[in-house]
N, C-alpha and C positions, 0 to 999 in steps of 0.2 A: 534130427529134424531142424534146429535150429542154426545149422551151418547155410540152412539157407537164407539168403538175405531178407525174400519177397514175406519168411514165414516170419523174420526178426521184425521186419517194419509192420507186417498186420500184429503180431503180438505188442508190439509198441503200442500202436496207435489206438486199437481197443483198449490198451491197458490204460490210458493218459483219459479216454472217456469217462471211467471209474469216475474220478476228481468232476471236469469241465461238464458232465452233465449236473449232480446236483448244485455245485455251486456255480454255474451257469443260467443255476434256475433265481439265484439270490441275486446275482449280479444284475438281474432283470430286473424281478421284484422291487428291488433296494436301487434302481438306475444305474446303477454304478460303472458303465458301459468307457463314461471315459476314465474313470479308477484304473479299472484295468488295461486301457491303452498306457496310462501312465507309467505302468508296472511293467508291463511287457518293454516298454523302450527302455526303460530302465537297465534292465537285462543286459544290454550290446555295453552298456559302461561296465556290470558286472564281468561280463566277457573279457572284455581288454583287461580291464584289475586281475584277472585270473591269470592270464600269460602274463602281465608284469610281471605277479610275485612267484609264478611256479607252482599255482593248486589249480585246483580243480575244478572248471569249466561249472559243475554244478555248484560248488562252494562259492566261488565269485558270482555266479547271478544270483542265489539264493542271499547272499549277502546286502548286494548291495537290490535288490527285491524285497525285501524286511524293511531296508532303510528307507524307501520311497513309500513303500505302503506306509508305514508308521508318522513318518513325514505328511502325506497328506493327510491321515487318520485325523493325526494329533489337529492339523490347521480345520480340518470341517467341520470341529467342536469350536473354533473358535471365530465361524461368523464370517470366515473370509467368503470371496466371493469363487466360491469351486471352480466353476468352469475355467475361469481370467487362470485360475492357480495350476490347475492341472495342465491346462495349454502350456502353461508356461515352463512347468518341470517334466514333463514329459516330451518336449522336444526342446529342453535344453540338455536333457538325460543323454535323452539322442544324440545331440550333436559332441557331445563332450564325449560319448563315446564311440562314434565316429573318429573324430579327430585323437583319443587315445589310440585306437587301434588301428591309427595310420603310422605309428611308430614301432609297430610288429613287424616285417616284411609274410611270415608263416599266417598273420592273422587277415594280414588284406587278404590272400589268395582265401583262407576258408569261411572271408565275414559275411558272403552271400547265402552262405550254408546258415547263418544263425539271424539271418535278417529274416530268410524265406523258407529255411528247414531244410535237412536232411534225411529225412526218415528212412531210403534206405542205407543208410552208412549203421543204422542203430545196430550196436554189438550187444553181447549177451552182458557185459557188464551195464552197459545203457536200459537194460530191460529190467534189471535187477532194481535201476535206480528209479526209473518211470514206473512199475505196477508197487514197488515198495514206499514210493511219495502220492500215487493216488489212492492205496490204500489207505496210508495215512488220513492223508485230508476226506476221506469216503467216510471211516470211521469215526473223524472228530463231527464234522459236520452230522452223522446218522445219531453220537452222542449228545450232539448240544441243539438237533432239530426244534424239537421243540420252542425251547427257549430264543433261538434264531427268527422262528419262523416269527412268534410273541412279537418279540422285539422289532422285525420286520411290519408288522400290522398295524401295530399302533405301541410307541415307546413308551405313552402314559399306565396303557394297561399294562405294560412286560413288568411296569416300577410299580405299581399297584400289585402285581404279583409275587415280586418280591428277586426279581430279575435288574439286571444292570445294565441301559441298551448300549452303555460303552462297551464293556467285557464281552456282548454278543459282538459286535462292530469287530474287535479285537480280532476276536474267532474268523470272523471272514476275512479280515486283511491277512491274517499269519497265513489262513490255509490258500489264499491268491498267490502270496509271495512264493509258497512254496508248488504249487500248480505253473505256474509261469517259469520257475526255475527246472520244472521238471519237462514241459513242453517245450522250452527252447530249441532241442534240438529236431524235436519233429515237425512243428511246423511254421517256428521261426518266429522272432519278436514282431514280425509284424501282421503275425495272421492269429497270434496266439487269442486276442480280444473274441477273433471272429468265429474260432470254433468255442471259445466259451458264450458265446451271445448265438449265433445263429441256430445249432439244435435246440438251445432251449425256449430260442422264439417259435421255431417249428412245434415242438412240443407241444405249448400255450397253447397254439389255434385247436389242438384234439383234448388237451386234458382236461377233468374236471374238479381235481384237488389237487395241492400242493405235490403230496408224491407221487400222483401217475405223472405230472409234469415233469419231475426228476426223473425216473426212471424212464419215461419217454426220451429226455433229452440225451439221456445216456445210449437208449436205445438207437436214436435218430444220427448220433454222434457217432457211433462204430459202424452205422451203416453206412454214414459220407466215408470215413476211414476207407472201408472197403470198396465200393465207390472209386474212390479220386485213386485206391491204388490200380484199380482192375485201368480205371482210364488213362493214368499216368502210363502205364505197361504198355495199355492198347495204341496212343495217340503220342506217345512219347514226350509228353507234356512235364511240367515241374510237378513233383508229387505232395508238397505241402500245401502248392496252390490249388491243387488236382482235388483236392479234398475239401476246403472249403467253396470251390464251384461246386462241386456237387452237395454239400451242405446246403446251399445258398436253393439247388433247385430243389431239395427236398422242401425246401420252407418254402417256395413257392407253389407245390403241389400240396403243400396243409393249407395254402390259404384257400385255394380253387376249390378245396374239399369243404372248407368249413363255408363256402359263400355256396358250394351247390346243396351242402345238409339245411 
């Protein structure tokens, strides 16, 4: 069953929902919209670092993914002015690694594939890596919910409870880093923000607690998956971008719904 491509890329793409829905749902809640632009560009330097040294595509963005989350983590404790910051490393990320991996000649010809995604190239060792990183992040996030959401709410009560809203903060940067490293192949460091942000704003318009909202986004998130692949196949369109269009019109039928209820 899995020799076939169209079954590798929907196995893929549901499986990277696991992750981008719930914590799609926080990256909302908590703003953090350009965090993860910043993370995701990041990515394309992790890339090129990977062919330099000879490892592995997921090793190199998940590296240098830790180092920019943690980086900006660290500077939002301290009062900078966020947006001036993120702009600023998040398209100099970009361009640094742009310009590395104009010195591959193997990486220019595939650096479209990790700008924009290639989800059907995904192999069975790629599936191994994406449903075994969003389980990961499913189950840390399903472990430390509580205490997330807390901290999310109001940081005076999570400390008043006896919660630390750094160490939650933590939680969500590590399990980004590792979501963005595990997406980059299917639908590219620059759409990576948009399937973590767009089902879970669709979601929001129907949910009425924090988990139907997760589990909606998750839900709403395999549906563009399937979606943009059925359109990509039909209209012969790019498949990473195929999927966050029709993400974008599901959110735009939760808003028609929630302004006709």
């Amino acid at each position: 069953m899995l020799d076939d491509f169209l079954t590798r890329a929907t196995l893929g793409g549901v499986g990277l929902t696991l992750a981008t829905g719930p914590l799609g749902s926080f990256v909302i809640w908590r703003r953090m919209a350009y965090f993860g632009d910043a993370t995701a560009h990041a990515a394309i330097l992790g890339v090129a670092l990977a062919y330099g040294f000879g490892v592995s595509v997921y090793a190199g963005t998940l590296a240098v993914a830790l180092a920019m989350a943690l980086t900006v983590a660290s500077l939002s404790g301290r009062g900078h002015a966020m947006d001036t910051v993120l702009g600023v490393l998040a398209h100099s990320a970009l361009a640094f690694g742009l310009v590395a991996a104009s010195f591959f000649s193997g990486l220019r010809v595939d650096l479209s594939a990790f700008l924009f995604g290639d989800i059907l190239a995904v192999s069975r060792a790629d599936l191994a890596v994406i449903w075994g990183g969003s389980a990961l992040v499913a189950a840390v996030l399903a472990w430390r919910w509580q205490g997330l959401l807390t901290a999310t709410v109001n940081e005076e009560l999570a400390q008043a409870s006896g919660l630390d809203p750094r160490r939650e903060r933590l939680v969500l940067v590590l399990a980004l880093a590792l979501t963005v490293a595990v997406a980059i192949k299917i639908v590219g460091a620059l759409l990576i923000a948009a399937l973590l942000i767009v089902p879970a704003a669709a979601a929001r318009q129907l949910a009425r607690s924090p988990e139907t909202m997760a589990l909606g986004a998750t839900a709403l998130g395999a549906l563009a998956v399937l979606g943009g692949l059925q359109a990509s196949l039909a209209f012969d369109t790019p498949a990473g971008p195929s999927i966050v269009a029709v993400a974008a019109g599901i959110f735009a039928l939760t808003l028609m719904v929630r302004r006709a209820g």
